[in-house]
N, CA, C, O and CB atoms as a CASP TS submission, in Angstrom:
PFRMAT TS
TARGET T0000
AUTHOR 0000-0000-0000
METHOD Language model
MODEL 1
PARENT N/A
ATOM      1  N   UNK     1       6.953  -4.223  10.245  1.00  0.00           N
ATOM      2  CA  UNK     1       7.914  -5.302  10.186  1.00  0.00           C
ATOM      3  C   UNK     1       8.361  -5.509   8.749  1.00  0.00           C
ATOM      4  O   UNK     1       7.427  -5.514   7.947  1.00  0.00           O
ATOM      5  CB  UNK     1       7.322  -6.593  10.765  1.00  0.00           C
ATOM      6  N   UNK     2       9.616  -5.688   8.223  1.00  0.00           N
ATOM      7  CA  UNK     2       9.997  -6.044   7.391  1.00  0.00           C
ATOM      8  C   UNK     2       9.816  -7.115   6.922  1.00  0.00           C
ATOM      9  O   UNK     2       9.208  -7.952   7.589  1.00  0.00           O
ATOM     10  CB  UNK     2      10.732  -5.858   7.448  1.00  0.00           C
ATOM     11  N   UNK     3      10.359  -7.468   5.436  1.00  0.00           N
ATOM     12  CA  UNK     3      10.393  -8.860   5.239  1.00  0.00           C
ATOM     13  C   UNK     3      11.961  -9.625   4.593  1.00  0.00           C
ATOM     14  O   UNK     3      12.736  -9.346   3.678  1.00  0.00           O
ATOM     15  CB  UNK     3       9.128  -9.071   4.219  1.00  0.00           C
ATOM     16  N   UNK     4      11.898 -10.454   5.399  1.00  0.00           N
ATOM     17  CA  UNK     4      13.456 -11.034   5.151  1.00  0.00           C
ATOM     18  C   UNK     4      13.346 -12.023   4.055  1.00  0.00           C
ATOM     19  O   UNK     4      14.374 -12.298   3.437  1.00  0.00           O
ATOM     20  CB  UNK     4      14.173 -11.839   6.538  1.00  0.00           C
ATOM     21  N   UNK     5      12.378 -12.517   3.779  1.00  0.00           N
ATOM     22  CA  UNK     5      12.761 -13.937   2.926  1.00  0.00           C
ATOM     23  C   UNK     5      10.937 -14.319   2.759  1.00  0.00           C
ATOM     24  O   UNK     5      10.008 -13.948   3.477  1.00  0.00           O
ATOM     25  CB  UNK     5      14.017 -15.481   4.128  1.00  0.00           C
ATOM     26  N   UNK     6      10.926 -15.263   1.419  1.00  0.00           N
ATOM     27  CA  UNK     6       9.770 -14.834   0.493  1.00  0.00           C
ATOM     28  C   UNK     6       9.981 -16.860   0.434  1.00  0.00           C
ATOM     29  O   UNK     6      11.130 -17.276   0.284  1.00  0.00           O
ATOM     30  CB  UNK     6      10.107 -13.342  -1.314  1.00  0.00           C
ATOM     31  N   UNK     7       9.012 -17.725   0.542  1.00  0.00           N
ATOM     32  CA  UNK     7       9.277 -19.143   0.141  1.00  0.00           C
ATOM     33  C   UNK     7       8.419 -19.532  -0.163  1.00  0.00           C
ATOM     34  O   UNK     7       7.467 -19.471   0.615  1.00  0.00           O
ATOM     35  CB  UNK     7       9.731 -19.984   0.847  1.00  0.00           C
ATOM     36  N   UNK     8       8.200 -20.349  -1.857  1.00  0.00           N
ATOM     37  CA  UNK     8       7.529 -20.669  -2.264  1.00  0.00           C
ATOM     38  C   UNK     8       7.161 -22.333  -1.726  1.00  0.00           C
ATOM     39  O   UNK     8       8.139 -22.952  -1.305  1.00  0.00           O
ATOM     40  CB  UNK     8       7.842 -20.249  -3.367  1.00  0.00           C
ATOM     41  N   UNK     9       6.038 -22.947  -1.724  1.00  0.00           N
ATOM     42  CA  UNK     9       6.108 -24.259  -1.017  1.00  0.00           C
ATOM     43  C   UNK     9       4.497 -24.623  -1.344  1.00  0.00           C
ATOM     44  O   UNK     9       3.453 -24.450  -0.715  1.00  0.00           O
ATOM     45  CB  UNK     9       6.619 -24.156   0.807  1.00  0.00           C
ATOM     46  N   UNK    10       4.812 -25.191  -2.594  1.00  0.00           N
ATOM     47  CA  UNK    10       3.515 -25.979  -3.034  1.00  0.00           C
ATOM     48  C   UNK    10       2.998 -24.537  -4.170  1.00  0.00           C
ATOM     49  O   UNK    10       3.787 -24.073  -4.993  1.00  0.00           O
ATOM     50  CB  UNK    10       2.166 -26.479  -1.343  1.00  0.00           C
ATOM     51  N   UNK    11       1.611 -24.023  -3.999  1.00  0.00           N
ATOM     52  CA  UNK    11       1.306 -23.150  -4.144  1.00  0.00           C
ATOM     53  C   UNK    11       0.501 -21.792  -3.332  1.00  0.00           C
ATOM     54  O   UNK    11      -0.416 -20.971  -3.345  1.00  0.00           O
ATOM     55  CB  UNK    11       1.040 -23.600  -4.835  1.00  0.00           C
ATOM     56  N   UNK    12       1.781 -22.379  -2.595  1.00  0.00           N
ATOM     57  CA  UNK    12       1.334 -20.854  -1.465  1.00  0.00           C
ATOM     58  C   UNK    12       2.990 -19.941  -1.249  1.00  0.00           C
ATOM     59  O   UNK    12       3.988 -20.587  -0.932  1.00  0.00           O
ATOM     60  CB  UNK    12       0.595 -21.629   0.768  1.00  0.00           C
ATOM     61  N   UNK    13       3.037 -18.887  -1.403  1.00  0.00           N
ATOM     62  CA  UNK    13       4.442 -18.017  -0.712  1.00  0.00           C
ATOM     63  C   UNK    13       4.075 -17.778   0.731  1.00  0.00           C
ATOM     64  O   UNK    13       3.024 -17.513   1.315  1.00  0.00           O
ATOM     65  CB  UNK    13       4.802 -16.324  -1.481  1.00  0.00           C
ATOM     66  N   UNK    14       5.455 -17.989   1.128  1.00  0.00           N
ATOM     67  CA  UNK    14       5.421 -17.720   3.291  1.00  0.00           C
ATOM     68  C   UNK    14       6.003 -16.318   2.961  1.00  0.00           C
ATOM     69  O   UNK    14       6.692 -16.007   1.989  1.00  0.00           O
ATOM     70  CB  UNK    14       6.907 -19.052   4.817  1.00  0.00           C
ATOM     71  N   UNK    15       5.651 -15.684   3.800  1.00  0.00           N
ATOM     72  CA  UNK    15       6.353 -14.678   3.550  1.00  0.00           C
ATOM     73  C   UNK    15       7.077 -13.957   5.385  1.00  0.00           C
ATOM     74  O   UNK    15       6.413 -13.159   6.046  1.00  0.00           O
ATOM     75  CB  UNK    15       5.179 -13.641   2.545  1.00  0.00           C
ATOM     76  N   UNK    16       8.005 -14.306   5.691  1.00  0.00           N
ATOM     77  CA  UNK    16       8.711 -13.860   6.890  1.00  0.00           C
ATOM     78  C   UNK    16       9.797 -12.969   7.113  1.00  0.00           C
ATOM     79  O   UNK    16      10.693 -12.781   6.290  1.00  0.00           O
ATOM     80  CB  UNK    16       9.088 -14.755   7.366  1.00  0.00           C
ATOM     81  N   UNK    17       9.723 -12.450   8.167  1.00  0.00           N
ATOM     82  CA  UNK    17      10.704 -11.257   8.685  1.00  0.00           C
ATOM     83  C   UNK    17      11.659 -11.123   9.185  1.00  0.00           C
ATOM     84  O   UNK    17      11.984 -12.282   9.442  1.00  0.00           O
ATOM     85  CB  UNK    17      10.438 -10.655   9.296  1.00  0.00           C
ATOM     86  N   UNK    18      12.608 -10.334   9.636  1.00  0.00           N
ATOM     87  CA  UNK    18      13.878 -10.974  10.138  1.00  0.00           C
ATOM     88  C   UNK    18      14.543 -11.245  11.371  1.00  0.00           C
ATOM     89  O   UNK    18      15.651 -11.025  11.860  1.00  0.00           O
ATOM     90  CB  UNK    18      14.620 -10.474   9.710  1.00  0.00           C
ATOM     91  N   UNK    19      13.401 -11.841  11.725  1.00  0.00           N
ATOM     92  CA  UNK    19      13.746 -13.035  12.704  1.00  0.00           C
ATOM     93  C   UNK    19      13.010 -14.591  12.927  1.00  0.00           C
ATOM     94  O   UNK    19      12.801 -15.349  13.874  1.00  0.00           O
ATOM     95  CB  UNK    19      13.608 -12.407  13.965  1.00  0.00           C
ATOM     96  N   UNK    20      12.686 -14.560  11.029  1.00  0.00           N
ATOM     97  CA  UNK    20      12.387 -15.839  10.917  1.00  0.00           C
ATOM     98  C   UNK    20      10.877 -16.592  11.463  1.00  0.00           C
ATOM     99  O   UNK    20      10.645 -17.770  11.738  1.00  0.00           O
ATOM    100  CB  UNK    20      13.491 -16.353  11.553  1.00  0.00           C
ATOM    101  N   UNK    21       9.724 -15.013  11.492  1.00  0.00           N
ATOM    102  CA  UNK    21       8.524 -15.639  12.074  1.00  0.00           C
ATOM    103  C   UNK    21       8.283 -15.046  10.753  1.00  0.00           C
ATOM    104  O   UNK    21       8.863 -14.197  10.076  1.00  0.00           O
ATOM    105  CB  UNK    21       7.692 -15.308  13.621  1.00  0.00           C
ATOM    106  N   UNK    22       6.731 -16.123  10.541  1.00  0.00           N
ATOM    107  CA  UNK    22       5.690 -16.262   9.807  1.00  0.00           C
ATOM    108  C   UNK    22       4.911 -14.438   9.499  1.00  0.00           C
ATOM    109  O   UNK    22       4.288 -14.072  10.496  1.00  0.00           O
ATOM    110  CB  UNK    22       4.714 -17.474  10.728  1.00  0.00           C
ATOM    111  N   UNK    23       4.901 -13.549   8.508  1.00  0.00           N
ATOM    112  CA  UNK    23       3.867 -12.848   8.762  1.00  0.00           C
ATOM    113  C   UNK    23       2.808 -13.135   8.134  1.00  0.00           C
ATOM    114  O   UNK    23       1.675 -13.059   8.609  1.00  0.00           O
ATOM    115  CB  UNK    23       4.065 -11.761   8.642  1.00  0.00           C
ATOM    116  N   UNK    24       3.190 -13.603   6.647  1.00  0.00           N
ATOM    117  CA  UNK    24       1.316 -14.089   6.031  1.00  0.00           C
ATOM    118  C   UNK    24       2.052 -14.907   4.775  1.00  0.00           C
ATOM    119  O   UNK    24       3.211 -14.797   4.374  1.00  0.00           O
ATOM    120  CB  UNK    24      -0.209 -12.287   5.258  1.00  0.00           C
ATOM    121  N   UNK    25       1.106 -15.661   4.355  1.00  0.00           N
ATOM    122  CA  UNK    25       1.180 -16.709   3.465  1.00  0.00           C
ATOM    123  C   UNK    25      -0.113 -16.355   2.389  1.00  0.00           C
ATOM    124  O   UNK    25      -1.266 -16.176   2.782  1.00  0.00           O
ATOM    125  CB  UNK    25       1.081 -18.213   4.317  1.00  0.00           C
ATOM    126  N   UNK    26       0.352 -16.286   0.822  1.00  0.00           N
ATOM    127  CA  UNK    26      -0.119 -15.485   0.084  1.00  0.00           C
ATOM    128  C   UNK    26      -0.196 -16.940  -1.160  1.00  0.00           C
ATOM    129  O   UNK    26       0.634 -17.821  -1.388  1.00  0.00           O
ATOM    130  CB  UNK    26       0.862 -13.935  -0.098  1.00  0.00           C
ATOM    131  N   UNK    27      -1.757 -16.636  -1.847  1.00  0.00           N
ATOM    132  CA  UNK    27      -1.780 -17.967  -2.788  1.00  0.00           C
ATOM    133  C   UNK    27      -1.437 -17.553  -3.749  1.00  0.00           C
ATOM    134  O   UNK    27      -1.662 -16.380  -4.046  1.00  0.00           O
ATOM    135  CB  UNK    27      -2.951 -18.745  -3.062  1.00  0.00           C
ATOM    136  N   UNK    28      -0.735 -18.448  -4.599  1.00  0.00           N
ATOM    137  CA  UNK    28       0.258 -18.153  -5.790  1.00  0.00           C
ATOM    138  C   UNK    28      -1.147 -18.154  -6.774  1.00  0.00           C
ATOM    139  O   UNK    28      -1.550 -17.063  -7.179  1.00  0.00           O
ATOM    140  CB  UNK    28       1.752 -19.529  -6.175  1.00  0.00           C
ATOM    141  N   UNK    29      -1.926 -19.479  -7.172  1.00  0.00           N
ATOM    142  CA  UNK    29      -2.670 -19.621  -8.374  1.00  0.00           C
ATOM    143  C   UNK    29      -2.835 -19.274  -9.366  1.00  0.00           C
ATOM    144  O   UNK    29      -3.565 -18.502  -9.987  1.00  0.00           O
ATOM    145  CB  UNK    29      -3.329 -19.575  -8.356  1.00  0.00           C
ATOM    146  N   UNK    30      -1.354 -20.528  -9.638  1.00  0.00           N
ATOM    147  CA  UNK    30      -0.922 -20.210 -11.138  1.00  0.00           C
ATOM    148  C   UNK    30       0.285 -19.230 -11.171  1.00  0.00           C
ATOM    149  O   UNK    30       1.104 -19.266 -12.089  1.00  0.00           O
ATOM    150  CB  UNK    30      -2.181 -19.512 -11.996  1.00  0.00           C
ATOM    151  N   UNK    31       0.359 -18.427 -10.224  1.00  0.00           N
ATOM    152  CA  UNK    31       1.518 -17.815 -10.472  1.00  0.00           C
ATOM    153  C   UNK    31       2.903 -17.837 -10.202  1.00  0.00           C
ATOM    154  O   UNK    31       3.242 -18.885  -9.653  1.00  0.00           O
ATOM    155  CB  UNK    31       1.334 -17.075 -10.250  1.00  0.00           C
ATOM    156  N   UNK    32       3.834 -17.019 -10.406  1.00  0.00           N
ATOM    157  CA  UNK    32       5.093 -17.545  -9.971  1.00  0.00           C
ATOM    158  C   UNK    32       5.790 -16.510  -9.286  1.00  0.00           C
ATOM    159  O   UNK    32       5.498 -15.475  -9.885  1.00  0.00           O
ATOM    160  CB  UNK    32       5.902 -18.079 -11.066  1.00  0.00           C
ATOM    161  N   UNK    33       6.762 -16.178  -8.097  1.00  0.00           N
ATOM    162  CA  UNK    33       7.070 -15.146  -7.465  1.00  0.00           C
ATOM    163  C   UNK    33       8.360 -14.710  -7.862  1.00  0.00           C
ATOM    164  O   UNK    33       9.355 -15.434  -7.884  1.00  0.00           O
ATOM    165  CB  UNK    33       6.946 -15.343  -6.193  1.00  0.00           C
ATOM    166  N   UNK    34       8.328 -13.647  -8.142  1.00  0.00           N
ATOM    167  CA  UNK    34       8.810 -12.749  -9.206  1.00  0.00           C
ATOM    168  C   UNK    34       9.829 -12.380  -8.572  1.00  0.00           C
ATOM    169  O   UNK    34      10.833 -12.296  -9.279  1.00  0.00           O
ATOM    170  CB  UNK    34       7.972 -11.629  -9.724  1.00  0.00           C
ATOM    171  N   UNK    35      10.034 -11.980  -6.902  1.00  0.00           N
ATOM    172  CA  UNK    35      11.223 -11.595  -5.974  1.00  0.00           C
ATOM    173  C   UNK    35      10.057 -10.850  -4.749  1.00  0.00           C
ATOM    174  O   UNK    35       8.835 -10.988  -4.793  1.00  0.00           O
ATOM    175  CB  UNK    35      12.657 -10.299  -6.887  1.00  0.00           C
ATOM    176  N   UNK    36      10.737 -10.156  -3.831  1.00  0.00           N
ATOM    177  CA  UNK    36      10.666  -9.276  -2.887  1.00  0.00           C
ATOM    178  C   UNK    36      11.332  -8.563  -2.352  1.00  0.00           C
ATOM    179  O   UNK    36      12.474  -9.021  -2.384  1.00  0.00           O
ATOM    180  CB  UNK    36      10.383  -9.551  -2.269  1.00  0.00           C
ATOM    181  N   UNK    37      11.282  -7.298  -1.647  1.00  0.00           N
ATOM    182  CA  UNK    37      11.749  -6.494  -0.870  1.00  0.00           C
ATOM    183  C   UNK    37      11.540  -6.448   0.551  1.00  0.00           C
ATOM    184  O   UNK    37      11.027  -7.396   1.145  1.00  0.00           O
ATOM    185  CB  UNK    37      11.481  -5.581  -1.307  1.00  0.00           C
ATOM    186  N   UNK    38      11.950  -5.280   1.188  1.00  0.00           N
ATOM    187  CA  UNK    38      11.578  -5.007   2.660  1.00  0.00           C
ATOM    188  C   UNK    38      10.000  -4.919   2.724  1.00  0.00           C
ATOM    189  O   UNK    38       9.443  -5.131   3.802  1.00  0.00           O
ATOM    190  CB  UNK    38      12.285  -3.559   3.228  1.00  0.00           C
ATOM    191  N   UNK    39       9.399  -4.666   1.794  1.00  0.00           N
ATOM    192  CA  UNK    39       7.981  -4.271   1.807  1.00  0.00           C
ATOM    193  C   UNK    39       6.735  -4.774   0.932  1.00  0.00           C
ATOM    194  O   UNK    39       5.532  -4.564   1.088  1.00  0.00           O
ATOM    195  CB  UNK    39       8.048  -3.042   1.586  1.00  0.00           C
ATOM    196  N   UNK    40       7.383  -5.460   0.024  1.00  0.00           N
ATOM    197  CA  UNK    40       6.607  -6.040  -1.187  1.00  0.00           C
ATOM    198  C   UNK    40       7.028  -7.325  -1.744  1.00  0.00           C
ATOM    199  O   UNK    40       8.107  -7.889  -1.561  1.00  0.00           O
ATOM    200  CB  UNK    40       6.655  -5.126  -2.297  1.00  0.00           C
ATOM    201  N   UNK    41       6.212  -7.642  -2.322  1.00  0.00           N
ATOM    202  CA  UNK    41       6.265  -9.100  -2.940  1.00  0.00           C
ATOM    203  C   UNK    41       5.792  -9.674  -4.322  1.00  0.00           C
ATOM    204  O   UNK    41       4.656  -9.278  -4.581  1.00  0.00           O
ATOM    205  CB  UNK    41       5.582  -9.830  -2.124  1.00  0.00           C
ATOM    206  N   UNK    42       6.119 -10.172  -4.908  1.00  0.00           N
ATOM    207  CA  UNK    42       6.189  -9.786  -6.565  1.00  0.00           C
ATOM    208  C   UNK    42       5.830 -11.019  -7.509  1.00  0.00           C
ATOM    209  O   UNK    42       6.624 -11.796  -8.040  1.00  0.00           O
ATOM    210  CB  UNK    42       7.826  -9.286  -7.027  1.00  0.00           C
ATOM    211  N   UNK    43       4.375 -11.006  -7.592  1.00  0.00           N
ATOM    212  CA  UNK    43       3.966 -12.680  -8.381  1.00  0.00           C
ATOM    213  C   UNK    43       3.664 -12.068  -9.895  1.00  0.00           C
ATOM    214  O   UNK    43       2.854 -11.161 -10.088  1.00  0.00           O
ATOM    215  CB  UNK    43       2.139 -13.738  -7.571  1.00  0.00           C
ATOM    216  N   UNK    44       4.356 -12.634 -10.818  1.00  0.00           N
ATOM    217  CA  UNK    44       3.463 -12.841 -11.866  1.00  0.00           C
ATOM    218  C   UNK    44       2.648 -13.779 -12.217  1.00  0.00           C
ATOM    219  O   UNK    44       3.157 -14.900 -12.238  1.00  0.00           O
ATOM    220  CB  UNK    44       3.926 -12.767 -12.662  1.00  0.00           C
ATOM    221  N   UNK    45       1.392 -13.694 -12.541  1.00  0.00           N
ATOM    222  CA  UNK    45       0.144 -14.348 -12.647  1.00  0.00           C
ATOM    223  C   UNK    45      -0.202 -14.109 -14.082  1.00  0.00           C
ATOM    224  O   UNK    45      -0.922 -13.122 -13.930  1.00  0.00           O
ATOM    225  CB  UNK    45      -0.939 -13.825 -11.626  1.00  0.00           C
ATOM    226  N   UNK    46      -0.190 -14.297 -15.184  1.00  0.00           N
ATOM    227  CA  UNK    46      -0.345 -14.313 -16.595  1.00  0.00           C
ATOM    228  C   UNK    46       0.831 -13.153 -17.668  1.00  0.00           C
ATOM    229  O   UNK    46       1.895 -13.535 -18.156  1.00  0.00           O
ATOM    230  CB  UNK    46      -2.034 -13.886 -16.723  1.00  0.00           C
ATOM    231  N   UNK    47       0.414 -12.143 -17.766  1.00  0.00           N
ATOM    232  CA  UNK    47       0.854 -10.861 -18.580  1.00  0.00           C
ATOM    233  C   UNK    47       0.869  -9.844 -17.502  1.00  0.00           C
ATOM    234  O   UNK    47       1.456  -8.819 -17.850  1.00  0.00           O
ATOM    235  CB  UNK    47      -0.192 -10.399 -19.875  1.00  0.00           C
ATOM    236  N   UNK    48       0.349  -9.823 -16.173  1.00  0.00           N
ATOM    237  CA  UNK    48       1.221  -8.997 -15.394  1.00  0.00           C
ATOM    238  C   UNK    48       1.919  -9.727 -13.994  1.00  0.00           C
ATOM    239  O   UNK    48       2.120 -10.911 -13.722  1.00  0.00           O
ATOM    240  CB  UNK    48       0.335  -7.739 -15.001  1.00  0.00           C
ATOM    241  N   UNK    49       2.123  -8.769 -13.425  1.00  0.00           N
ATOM    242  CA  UNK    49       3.121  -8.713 -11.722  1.00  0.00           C
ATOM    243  C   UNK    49       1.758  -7.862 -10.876  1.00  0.00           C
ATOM    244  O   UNK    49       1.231  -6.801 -11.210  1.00  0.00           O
ATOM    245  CB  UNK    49       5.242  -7.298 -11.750  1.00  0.00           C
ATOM    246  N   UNK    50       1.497  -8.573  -9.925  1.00  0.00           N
ATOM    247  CA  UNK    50       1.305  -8.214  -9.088  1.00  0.00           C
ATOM    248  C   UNK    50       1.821  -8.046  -7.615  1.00  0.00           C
ATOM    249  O   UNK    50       2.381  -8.946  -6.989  1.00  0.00           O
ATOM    250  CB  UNK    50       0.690  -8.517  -9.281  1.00  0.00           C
ATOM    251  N   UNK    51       1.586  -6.887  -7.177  1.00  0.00           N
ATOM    252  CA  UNK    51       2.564  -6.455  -6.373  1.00  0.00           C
ATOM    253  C   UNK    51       1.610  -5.979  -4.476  1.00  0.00           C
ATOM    254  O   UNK    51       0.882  -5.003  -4.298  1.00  0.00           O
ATOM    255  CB  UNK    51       3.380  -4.940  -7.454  1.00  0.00           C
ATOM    256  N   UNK    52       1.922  -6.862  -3.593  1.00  0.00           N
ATOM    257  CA  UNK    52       1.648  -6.974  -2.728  1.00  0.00           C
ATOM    258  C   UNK    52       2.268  -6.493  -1.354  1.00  0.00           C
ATOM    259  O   UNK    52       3.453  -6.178  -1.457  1.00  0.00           O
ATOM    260  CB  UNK    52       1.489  -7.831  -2.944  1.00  0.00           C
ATOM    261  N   UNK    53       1.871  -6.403  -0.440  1.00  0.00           N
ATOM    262  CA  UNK    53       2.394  -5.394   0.948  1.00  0.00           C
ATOM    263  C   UNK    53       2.714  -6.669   1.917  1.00  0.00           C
ATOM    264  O   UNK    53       2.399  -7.829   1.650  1.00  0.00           O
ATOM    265  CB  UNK    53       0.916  -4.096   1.788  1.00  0.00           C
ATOM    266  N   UNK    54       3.438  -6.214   3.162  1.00  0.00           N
ATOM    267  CA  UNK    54       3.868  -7.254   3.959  1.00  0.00           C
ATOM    268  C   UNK    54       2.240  -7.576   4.704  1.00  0.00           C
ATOM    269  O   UNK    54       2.043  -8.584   5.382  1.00  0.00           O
ATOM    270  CB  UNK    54       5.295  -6.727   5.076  1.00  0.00           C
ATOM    271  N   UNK    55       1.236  -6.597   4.451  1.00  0.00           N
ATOM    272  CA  UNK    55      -0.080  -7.403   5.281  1.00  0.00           C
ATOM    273  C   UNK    55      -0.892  -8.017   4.295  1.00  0.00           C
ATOM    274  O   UNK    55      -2.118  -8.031   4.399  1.00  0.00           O
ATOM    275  CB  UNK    55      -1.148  -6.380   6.197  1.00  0.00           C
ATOM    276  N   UNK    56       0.012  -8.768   2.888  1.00  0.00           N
ATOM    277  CA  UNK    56      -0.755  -9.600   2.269  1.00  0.00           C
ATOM    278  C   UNK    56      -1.854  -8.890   1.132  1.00  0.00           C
ATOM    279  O   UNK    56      -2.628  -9.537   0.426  1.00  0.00           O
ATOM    280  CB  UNK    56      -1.404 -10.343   3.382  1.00  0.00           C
ATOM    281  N   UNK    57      -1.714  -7.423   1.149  1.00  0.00           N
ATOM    282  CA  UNK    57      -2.620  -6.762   0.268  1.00  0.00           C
ATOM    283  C   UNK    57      -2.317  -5.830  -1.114  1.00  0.00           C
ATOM    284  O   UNK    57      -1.712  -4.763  -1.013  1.00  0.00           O
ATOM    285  CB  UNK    57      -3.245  -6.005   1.123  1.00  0.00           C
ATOM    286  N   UNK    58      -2.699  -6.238  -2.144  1.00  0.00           N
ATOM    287  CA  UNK    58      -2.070  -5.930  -3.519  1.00  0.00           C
ATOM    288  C   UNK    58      -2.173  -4.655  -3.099  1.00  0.00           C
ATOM    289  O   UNK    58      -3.027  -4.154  -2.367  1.00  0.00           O
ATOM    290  CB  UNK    58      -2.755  -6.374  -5.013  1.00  0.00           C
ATOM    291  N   UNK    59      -0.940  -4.018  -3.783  1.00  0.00           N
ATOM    292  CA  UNK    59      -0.559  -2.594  -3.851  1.00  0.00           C
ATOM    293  C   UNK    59      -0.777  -1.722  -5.014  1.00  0.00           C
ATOM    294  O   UNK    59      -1.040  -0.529  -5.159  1.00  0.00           O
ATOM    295  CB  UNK    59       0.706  -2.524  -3.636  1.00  0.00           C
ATOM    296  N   UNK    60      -0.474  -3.261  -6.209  1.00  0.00           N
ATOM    297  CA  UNK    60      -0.088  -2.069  -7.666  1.00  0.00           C
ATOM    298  C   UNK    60      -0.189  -3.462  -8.365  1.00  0.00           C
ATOM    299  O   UNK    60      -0.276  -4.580  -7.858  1.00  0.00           O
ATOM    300  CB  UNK    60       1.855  -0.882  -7.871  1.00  0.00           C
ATOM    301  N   UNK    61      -0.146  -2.998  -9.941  1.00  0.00           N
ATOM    302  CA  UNK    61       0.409  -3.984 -10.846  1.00  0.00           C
ATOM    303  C   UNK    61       0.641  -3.488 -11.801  1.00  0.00           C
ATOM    304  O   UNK    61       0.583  -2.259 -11.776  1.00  0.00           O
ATOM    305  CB  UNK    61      -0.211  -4.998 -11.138  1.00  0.00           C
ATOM    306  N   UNK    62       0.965  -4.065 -12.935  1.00  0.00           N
ATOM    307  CA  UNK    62       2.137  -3.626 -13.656  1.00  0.00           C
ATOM    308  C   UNK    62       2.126  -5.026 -14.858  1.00  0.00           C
ATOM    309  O   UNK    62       1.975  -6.221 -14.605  1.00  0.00           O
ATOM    310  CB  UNK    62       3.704  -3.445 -12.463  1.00  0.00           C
ATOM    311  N   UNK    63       2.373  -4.271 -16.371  1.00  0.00           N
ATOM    312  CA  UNK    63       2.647  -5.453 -16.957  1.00  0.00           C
ATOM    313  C   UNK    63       3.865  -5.979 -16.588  1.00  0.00           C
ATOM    314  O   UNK    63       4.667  -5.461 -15.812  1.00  0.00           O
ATOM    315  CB  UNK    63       2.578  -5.366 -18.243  1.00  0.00           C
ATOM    316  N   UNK    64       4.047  -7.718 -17.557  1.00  0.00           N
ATOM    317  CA  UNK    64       5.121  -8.611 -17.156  1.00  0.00           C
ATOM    318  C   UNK    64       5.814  -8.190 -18.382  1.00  0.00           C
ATOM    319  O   UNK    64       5.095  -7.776 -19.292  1.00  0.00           O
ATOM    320  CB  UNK    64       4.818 -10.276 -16.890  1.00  0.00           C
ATOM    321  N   UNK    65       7.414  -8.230 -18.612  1.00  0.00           N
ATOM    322  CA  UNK    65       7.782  -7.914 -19.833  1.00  0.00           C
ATOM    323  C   UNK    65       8.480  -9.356 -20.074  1.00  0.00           C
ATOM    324  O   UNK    65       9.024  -9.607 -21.149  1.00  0.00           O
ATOM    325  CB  UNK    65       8.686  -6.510 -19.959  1.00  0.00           C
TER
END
């Protein structure tokens, strides 16, 4: 399943697909969401990005520039 739209709300991201259901809700702490794609999701959390999958599980990271 894809992901359509990424919403930050308090300190948690929703993260849903495109037809507007729930797939997982991901804790920010401290961080701030950087964007998303069809497949990933993009917080920076200090000096890097971490980079997460639509089942909620870090993929990669990467410094923040």
């Amino acid at each position: 399943m894809a992901i359509a739209n990424a919403v930050v709300k308090g300190t948690m991201i929703y993260i849903y697909d495109e037809k507007g259901k729930l797939i997982r809700q991901l804790g920010m702490a401290g961080g701030t969401l950087v964007g998303f794609t069809a497949t990933t999701v993009s917080i920076k959390k200090g000096s890097h990005i971490l980079i997460y999958n639509e089942q909620g599980k870090q993929t990669g990271t990467m410094p923040a520039r």
